[in-house]
N, C-alpha and C positions, 0 to 999 in steps of 0.2 A: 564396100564396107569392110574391108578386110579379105583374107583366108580363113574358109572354113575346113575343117576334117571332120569326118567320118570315125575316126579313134586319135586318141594323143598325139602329139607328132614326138615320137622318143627321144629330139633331139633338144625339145622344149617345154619343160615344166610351167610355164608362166601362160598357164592356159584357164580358161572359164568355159567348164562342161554346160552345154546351154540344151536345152528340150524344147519342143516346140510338140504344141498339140492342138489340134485345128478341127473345126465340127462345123457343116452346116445344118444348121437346126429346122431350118425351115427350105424340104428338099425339093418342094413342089417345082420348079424347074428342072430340076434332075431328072422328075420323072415323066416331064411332057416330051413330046416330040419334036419342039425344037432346043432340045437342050443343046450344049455348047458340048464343040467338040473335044475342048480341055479336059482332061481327065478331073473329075473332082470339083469342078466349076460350080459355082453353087448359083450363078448366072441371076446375083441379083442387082440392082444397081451403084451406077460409083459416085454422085455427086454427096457429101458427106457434112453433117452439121457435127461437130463434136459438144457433145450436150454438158458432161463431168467427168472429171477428174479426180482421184479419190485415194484414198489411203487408209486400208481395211485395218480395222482395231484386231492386233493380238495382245496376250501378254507378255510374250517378246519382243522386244522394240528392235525396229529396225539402229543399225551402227549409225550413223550418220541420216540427218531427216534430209529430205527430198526437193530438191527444185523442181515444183511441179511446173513450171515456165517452162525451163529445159526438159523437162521430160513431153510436155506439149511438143513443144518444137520439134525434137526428134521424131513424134510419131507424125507428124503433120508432114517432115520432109520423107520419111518413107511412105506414107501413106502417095504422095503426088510422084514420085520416085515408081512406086507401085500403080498406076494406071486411074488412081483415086482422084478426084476432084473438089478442092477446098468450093462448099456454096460462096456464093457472092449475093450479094443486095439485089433483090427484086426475082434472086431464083429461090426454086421449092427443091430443097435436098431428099435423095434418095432415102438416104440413112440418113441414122440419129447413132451416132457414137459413145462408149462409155469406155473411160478408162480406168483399171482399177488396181494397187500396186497392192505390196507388204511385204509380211514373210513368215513362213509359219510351216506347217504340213498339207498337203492336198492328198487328193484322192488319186489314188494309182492307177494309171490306163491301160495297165499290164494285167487287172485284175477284173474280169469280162462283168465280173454282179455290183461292178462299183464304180460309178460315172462319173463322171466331171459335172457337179448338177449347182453346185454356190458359186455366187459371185466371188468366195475371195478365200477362205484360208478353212479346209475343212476339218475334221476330227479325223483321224483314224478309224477307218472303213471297219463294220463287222465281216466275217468272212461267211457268209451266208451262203450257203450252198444250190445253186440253182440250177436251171436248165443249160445253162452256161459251162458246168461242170463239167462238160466231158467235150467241151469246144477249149478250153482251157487245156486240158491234160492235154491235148495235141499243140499246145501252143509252147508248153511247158519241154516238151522234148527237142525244140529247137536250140541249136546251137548260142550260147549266151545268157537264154529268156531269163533264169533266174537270179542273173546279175541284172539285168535289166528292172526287173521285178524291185530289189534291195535298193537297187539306184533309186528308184522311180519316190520309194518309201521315204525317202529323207527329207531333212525340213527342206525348205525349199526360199530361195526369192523369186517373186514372182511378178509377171506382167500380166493383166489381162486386157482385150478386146473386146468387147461386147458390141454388134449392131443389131439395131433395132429399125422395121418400118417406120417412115413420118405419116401415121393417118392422115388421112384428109378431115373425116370429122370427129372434132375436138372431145369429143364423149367416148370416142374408142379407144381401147387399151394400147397401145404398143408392140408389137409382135416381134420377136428374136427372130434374128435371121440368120447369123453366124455369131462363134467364139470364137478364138483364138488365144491360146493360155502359154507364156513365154516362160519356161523357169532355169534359172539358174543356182549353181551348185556352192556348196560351201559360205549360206548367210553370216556365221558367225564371224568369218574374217571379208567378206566381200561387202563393198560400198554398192549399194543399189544405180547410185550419180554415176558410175565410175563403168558399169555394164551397160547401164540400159541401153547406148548405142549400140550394141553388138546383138541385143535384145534384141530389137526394136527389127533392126536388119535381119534378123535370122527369121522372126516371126511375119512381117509384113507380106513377103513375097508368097504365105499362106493365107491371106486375110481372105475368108469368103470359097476357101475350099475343105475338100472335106479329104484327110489323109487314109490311105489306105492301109497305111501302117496304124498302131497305136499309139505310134510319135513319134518324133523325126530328132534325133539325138546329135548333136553338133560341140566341136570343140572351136574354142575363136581365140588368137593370143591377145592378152590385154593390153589396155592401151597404157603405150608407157608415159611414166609421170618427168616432169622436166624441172628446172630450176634455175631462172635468169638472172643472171648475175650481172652485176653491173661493173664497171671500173675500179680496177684495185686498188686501196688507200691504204699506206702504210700508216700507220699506229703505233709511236713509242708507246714503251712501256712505263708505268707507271712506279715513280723511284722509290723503293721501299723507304717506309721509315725509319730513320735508325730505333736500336731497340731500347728498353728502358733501361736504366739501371736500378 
């Protein structure tokens, strides 16, 4: 799905800063004893019903609206791409999938008292000072943290993931299993259509793990646009009129 980096590549401006931040929510696997030797595995099942699709109300509108078809499709080929499995007819899927786009501000994963905890576009976090306080100060003397932090704050476009348990009986709630929250930089000039491949592939290959960072920061060059031109037709020009007198 492309080249990714780690930072800019200096030689290429035509780039889309992409985040990725990945939770499993539900660790009970993690913490039995046969959990998966993968690091971060959240070791819950892959046959997948994709349940909605969705596009979170701001009062910023996204630049251009959405093909949610194509946005399907993209997450469908990385999802099978990724080890997942589309249900078929007469099977019981693992998951229950939700997808959920926009753009707006979130919550900053740089900032330990303030969580990834909405489905879609959150306010600007109080700075509430907790037990957390003094796990952060060490976190803050790392090389970068507080550009990371400033990056992190900005509006954002965003992809989300959400899985959910399929109960078996039909009275039961639904249980979260993992997130995965995809965002990309720069909403006011970026087409949503025009990333989410790069999206889609950045974030997939975390679906159902849990990062040990507080997000996995990636730059991808964007996909270039084309213009098919057909057969060239000369065109006289059109003989002026004479003028009036």
């Amino acid at each position: 799905m492309g080249c990714w980096f780690r930072s800019p590549p200096p030689a290429q401006a035509d780039v889309v800063g992409i985040g990725v931040r990945a939770y499993v929510t539900d660790a009970s696997h993690m913490w039995s004893k046969n959990q998966s030797k993968i690091p971060g595995d959240g070791g819950h099942g892959k046959v997948y019903a994709i349940v909605a699709v969705s596009c979170v109300p701001s009062e910023v509108k996204l630049n251009q609206p959405v093909d949610e078809n194509a946005l399907l499709a993209i997450l469908v080929r990385e999802l099978d791409s990724n080890g997942f499995t589309r249900v078929v007819k007469g099977q019981r899927p693992d998951l229950l999938l939700a997808m959920s786009y926009g753009r707006g501000l979130m919550t900053n994963p740089y900032l330990n008292d303030t969580g990834e905890v909405n489905l879609g576009v959150d306010a600007i976090p109080s700075m509430t000072i907790t037990g957390a306080f003094s796990i952060q100060l060490v976190d803050e003397k790392s090389p970068g943290y507080e550009q990371k932090i400033q990056k992190a704050g900005y509006e954002k476009l965003f992809i989300r993931v959400t899985a959910f348990n399929n109960p078996k009986d039909k009275s039961e709630k639904a249980k979260m299993l993992w997130k995965t929250v995809i965002v990309a930089d720069d909403p006011e000039h970026m087409d949503l259509n025009r990333v989410a491949s790069q999206m889609l592939a950045a974030g997939a290959p975390l679906f159902d793990k849990q990062l040990r960072d507080k997000a996995l920061e990636l730059f991808a060059p964007l996909p270039q646009g084309h213009v098919n031109v057909g057969t060239p037709e000369v065109v006289e020009p059109t003989p002026t009129p004479p003028a009036k007198k």
